[in-house]
C-alpha positions in Angstrom: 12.1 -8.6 28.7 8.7 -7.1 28.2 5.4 -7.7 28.0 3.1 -6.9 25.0 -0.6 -7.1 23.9 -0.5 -8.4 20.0 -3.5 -9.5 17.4 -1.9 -13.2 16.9 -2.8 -15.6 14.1 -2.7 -19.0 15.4 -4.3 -21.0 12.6 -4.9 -20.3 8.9 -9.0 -20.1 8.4 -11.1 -18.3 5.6 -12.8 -16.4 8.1 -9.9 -15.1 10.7 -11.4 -17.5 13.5 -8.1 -18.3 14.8 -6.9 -14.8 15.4 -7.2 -12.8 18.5 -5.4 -10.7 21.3 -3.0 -12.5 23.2 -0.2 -11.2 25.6 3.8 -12.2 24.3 6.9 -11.8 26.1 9.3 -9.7 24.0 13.4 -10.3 25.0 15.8 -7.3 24.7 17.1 -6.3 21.1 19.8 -8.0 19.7 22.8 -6.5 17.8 21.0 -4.6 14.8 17.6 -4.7 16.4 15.0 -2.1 17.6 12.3 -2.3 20.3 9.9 0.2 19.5 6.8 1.5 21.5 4.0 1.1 18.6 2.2 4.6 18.8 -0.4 3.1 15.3 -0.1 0.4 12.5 -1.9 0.7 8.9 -4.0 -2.0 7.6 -3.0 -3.5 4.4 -5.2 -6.0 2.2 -2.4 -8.6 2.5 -2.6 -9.0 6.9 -6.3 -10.8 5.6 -4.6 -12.7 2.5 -1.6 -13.8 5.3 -4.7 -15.3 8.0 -5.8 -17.4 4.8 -2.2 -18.6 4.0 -2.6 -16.5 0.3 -0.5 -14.3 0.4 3.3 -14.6 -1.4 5.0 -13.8 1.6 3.9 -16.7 4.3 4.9 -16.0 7.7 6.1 -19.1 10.1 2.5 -19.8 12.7 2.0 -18.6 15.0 2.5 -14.7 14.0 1.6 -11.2 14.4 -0.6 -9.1 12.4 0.4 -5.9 11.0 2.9 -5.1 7.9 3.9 -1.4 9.2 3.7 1.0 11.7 5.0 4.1 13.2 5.8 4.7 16.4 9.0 6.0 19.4 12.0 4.6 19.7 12.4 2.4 23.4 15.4 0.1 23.3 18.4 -0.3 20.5 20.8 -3.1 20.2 24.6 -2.1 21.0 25.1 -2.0 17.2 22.1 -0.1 15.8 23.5 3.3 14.4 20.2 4.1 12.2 18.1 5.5 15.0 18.3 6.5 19.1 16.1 5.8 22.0 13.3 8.8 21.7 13.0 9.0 18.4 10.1 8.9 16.0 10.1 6.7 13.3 8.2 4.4 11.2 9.0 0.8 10.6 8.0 -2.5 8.5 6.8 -5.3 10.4 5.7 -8.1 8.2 5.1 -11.8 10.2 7.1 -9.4 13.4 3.6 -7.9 14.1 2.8 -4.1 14.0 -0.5 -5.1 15.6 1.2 -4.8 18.9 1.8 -2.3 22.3 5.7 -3.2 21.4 7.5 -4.7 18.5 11.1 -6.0 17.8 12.6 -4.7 14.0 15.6 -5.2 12.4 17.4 -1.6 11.6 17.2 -1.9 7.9 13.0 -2.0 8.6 13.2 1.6 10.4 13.0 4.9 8.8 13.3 8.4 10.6 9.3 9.6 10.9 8.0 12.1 8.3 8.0 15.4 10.5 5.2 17.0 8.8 2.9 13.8 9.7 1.4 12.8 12.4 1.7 8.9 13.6 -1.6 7.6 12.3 -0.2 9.2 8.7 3.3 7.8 9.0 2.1 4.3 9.9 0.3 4.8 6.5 2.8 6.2 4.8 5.9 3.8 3.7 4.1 0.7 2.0 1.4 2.6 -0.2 4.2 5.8 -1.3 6.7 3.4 -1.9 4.7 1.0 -3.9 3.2 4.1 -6.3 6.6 5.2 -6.7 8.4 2.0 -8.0 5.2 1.6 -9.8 5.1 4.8 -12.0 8.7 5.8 -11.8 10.6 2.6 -11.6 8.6 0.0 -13.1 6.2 2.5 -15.1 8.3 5.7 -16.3 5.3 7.6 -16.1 6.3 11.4 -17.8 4.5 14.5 -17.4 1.9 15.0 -19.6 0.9 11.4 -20.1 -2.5 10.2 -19.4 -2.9 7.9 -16.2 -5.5 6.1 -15.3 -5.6 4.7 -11.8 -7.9 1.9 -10.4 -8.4 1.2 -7.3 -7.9 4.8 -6.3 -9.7 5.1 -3.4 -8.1 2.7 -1.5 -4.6 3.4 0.4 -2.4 2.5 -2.7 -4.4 4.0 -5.1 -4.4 7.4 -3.0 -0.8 7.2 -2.7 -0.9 6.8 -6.8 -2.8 9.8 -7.3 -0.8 11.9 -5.6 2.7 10.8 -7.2 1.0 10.9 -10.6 0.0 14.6 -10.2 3.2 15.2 -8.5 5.0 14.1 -11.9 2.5 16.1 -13.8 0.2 13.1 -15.6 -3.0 13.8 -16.4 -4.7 11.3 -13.8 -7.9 9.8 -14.5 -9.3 8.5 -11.1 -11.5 5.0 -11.0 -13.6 3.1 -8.7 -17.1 1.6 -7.9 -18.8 5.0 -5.7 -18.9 8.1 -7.3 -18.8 9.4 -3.3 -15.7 7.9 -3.0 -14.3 9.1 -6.0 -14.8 13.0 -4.9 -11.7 12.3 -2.3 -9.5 11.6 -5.7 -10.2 15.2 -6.8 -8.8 16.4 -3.1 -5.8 14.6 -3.6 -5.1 15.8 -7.4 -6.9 13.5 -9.8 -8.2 15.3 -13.0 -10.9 13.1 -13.8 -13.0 10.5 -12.4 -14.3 7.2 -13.4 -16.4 4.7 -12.3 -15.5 1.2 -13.2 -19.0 -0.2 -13.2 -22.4 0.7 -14.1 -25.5 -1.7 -12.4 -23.3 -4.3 -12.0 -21.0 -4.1 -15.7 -17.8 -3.0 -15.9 -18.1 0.0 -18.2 -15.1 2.3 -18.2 -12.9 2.1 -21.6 -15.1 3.8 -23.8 -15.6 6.9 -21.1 -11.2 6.2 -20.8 -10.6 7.1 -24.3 -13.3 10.1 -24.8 -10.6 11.2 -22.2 -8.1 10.6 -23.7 -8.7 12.2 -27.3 -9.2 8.7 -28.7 -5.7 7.3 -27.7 -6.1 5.3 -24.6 -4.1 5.7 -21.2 -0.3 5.7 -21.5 0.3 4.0 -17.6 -2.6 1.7 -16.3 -1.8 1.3 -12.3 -4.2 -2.2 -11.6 -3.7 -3.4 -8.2 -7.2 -5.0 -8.9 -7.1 -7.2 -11.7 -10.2 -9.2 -12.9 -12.5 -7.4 -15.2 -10.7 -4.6 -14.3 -7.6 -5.7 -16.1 -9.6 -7.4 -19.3 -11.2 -3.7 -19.9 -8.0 -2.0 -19.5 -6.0 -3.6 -22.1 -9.0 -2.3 -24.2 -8.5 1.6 -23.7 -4.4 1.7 -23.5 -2.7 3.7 -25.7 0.1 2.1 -28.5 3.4 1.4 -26.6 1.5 1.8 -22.7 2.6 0.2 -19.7 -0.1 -1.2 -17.4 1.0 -2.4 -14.3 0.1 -5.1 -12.3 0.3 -4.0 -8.7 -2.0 -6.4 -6.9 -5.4 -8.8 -7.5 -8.4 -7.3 -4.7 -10.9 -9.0 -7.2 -9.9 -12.2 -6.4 -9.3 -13.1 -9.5 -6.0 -13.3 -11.5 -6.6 -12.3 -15.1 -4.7 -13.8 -18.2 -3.8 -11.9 -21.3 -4.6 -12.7 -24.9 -1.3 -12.2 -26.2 -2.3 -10.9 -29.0 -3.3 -8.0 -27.6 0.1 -7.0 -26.8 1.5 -7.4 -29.8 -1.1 -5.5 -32.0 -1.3 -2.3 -29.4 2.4 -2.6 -28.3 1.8 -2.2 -24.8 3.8 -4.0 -22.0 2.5 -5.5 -19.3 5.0 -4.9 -16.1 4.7 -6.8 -12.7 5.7 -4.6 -9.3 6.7 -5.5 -5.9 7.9 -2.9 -4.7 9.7 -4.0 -1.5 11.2 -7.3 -3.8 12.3 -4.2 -5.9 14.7 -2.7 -2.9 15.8 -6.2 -2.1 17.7 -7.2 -5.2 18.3 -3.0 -5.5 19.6 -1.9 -2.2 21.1 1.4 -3.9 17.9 2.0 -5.8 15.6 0.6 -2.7 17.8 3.7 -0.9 17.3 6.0 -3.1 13.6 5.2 -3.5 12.7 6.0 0.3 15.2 9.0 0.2 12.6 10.4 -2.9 9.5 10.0 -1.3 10.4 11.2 2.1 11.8 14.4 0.1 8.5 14.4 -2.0 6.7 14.1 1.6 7.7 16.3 3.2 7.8 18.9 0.7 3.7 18.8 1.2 3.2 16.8 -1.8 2.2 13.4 -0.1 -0.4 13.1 2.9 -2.1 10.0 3.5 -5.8 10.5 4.4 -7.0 8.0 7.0 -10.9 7.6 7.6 -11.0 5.3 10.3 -9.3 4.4 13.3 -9.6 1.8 15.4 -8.0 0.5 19.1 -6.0 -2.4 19.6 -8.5 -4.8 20.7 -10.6 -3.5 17.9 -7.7 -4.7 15.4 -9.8 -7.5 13.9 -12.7 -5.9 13.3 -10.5 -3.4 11.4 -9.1 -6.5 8.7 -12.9 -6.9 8.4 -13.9 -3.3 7.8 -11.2 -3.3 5.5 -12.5 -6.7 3.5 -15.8 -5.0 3.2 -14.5 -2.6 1.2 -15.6 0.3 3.4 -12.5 2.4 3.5 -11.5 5.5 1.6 -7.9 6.0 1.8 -6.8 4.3 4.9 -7.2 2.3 7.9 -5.7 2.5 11.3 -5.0 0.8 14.4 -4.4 3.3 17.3 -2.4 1.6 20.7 -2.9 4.1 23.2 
């Protein structure tokens, strides 16, 4: 038995008013189960859809915050053969709580830590990397030389996007809503930058095609949706794949069908960690690439905040505000 500190979501509310520190009593790890000290947890868009009951997945009340972390190795059930006490590892966490001083994981959520990154980067590492890469290899079949165009890309799975798409050798045309955010997109390999609006209109597919010679991206990575999405279908190229990753508009978009059928462009939906599920070879394979891919150099998360556990809610907020570039970080120690 141990004790832990943990950011715990008693009550579903629109503005997080039931969520706070409290202290749980963690019991020993069963069979295939892994108590890990929690050296730093990312913050995802989804741990504020999951306080608002929005989110797909919909985690039994009261839980803890957090969908993944990184951090040492403390206790291992008698069966565990994945991992030993000591060692550094990252781990998924969703409704278990990476918001936490300790947390309990089943072995299949537990990967052996990235050596070239530190914890704050390996916390940040798994959800955004593996998303992007089920996204444009898996779901997208993005080839070199083809022109993609990433929104969002200034946020955590947009970086991670970026990077893979220059990593395959894509063209990659950056977008967002600052211009100063955008500079960190050339840092991390984007070729162009975009900005999705201008005072207030979304004005971005004629700039898309002057790009693009005319023709339009090939791969559309949207895990924004909204107005985003209804200008992208306007500047893809015949027989493009945009893909739907996620909706931080707010709003879901529909499709004049149509519009499909005269460009010839698909429109393919991604979850990446649903993709592993029902794909446990491929899910393997997956996390085997971008750990190679990592730590090769070609993959490093850049984190521009970090924040203490008892700061953790304020970080969800800082993160709603849109503030971030890259990622966000909750520190233990």
């Amino acid at each position: 038995m141990i004790q832990t500190k943990a950011l715990v979501c008693s009550e579903l509310s629109e503005d997080m008013s039931h969520v706070q520190i409290k202290v749980l009593t963690l019991s020993d790890p069963k069979d295939h189960e892994i108590l890990i000290k929690v050296k730093a947890a990312s913050v995802n868009f989804p741990d504020l859809l999951m306080t608002k009951g929005m989110y797909q997945h919909k985690p039994e009340l009261p839980f803890v915050l957090g969908m993944e972390g990184s951090g040492i190795v403390e206790k291992t059930g008698k069966h565990v053969t994945k991992v030993k006490e000591g060692d550094e590892v990252t781990f998924g966490a969703m409704g278990k709580g990476a918001f936490s001083e300790y947390v309990i994981v089943g072995e299949s959520s537990v990967e052996e830590k990235p050596s070239n990154l530190n914890f704050s980067e390996a916390a940040s590492f798994q959800t955004a990397y593996l998303t992007a890469y089920v996204s444009l290899v898996r779901r997208g079949n993005l080839l070199k030389g083809e022109n993609l165009l990433v929104h969002g890309s200034t946020g955590g799975v947009g970086m991670a996007a970026v990077q893979l798409g220059k990593y395959i050798g894509a063209n990659v045309i950056a977008t967002g809503t600052s211009q100063e955010k955008l500079e960190h997109t050339l840092k991390w390999g984007a070729d162009h930058t975009v900005l999705t609006h201008i005072n207030g209109t979304v004005e971005f597919r004629n700039e898309v095609k002057e790009i693009t010679n005319g023709k339009g991206a090939d791969v559309i990575y949207d895990p924004v949706g909204g107005d985003v999405f209804d200008h992208s279908i306007r500047c893809i190229n015949w027989g493009g794949r945009i893909l739907i990753v996620g909706f931080a508009s707010g709003r879901i978009p529909t499709l004049p069908i149509n519009m499909s059928l005269i460009k010839g462009f698909s429109v393919v939906g991604v979850r990446a960690g649903e993709f592993g599920r029902r794909n446990p070879k491929k899910g393997l394979e997956n996390n085997i690439e971008i750990r190679k891919i990592c730590e090769a150099g070609h993959f490093k998360p850049y984190i521009c905040k970090e924040f203490s556990l008892n700061e953790a809610k304020e970080s969800i907020h800082f993160l709603s505000q849109r503030k971030l570039v890259g990622k966000v970080v909750v520190l233990m120690d």
